[in-house]
C-alpha positions as CSV (number, residue, x, y, z in Angstrom):
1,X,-9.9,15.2,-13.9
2,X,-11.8,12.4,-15.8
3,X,-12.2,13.6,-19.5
4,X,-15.0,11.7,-20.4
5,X,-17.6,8.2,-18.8
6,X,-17.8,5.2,-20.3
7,X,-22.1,4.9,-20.1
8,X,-22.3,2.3,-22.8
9,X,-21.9,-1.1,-22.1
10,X,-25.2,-2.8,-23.2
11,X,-25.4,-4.0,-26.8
12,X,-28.9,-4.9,-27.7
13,X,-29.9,-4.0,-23.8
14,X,-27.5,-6.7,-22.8
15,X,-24.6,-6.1,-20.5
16,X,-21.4,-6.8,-22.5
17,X,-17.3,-5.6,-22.7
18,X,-16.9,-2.8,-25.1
19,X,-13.6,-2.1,-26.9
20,X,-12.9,1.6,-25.9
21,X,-9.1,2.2,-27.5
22,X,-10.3,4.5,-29.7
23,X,-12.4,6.7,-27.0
24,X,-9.2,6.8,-25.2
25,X,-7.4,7.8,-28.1
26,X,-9.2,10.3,-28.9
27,X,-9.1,11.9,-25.8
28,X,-5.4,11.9,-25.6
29,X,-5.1,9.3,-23.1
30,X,-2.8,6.9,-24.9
31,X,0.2,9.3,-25.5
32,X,2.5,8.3,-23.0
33,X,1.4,4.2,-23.6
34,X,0.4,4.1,-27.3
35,X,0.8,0.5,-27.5
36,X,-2.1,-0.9,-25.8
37,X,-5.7,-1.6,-26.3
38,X,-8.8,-0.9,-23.5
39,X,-12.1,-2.6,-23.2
40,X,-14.8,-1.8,-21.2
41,X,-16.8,-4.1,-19.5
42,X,-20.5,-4.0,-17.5
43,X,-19.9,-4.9,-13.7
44,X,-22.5,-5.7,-11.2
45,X,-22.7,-2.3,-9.2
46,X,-25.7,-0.4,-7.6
47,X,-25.2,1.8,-11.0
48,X,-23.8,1.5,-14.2
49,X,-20.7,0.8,-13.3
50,X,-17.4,-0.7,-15.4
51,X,-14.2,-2.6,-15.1
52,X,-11.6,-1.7,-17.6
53,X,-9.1,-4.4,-19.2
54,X,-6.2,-2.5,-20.7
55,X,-3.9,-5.2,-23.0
56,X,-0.4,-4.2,-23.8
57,X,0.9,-5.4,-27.3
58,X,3.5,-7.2,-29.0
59,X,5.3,-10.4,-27.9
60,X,5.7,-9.9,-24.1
61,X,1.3,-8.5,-23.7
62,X,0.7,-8.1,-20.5
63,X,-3.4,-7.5,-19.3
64,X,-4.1,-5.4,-16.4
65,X,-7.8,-5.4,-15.2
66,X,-9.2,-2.8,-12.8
67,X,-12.8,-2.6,-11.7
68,X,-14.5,-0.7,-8.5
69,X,-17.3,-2.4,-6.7
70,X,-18.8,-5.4,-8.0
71,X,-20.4,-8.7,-7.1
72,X,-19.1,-11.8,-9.0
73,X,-19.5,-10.8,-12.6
74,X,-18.9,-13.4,-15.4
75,X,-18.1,-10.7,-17.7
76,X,-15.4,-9.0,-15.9
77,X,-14.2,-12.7,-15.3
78,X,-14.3,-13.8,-18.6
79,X,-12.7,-10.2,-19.9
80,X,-9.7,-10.9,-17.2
81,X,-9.0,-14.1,-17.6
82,X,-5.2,-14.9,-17.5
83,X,-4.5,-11.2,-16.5
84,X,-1.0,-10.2,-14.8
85,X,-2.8,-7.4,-12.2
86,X,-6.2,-7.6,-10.8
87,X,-6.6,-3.9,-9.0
88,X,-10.5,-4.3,-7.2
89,X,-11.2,-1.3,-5.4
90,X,-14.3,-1.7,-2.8
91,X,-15.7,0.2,-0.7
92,X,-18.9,-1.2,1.4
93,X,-18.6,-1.8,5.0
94,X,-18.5,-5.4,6.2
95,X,-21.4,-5.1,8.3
96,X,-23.4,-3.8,4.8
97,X,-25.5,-6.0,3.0
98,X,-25.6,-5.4,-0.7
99,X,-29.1,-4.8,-1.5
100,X,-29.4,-5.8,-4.9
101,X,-28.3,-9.3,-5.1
102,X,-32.2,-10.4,-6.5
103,X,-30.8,-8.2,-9.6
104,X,-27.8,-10.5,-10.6
């Protein structure tokens, strides 16, 4: 069961990638990994939706990037560059046209 929703990815009413390590911390979701650190980022999505970029550290850092829906978003792309897994869950039909393309 989800503990909590990232809802805050605008700063200044601009979409942007949020560092949430401490969120997750806080919520006891770093026990088992304690080495890493988690960002946030705005994704193109009929709501206000996020991709998450979770960084391992130390000298072999690996970056994993999961994000649900989206249409190409320069955020997520920029947050995920060089990253080792890319998990991109979707979920429209093929024969469903995204609606909100004028918005991005």
């Amino acid at each position: 069961m989800a503990k909590f929703v990232v809802t805050f990815l605008y700063v200044n009413r601009t979409p942007a990638c949020i560092d949430v390590t401490k969120l997750f911390e806080e919520n006891g979701l770093l026990a088992a990994i304690p080495d890493i650190t988690v960002s946030a980022c705005k994704v193109n999505h009929t709501s206000d939706a996020g991709g998450y970029i979770i960084t391992t550290k130390g000298p072999k850092s690996r970056k994993l990037v999961f994000s649900g829906d989206t249409t190409p978003c320069d955020l997520l792309i920029e947050a995920g560059k060089d990253a080792d897994v890319l998990v991109h869950e979707a979920t429209f039909d093929d024969d469903r046209e995204y609606p909100y393309n004028d918005l991005f």
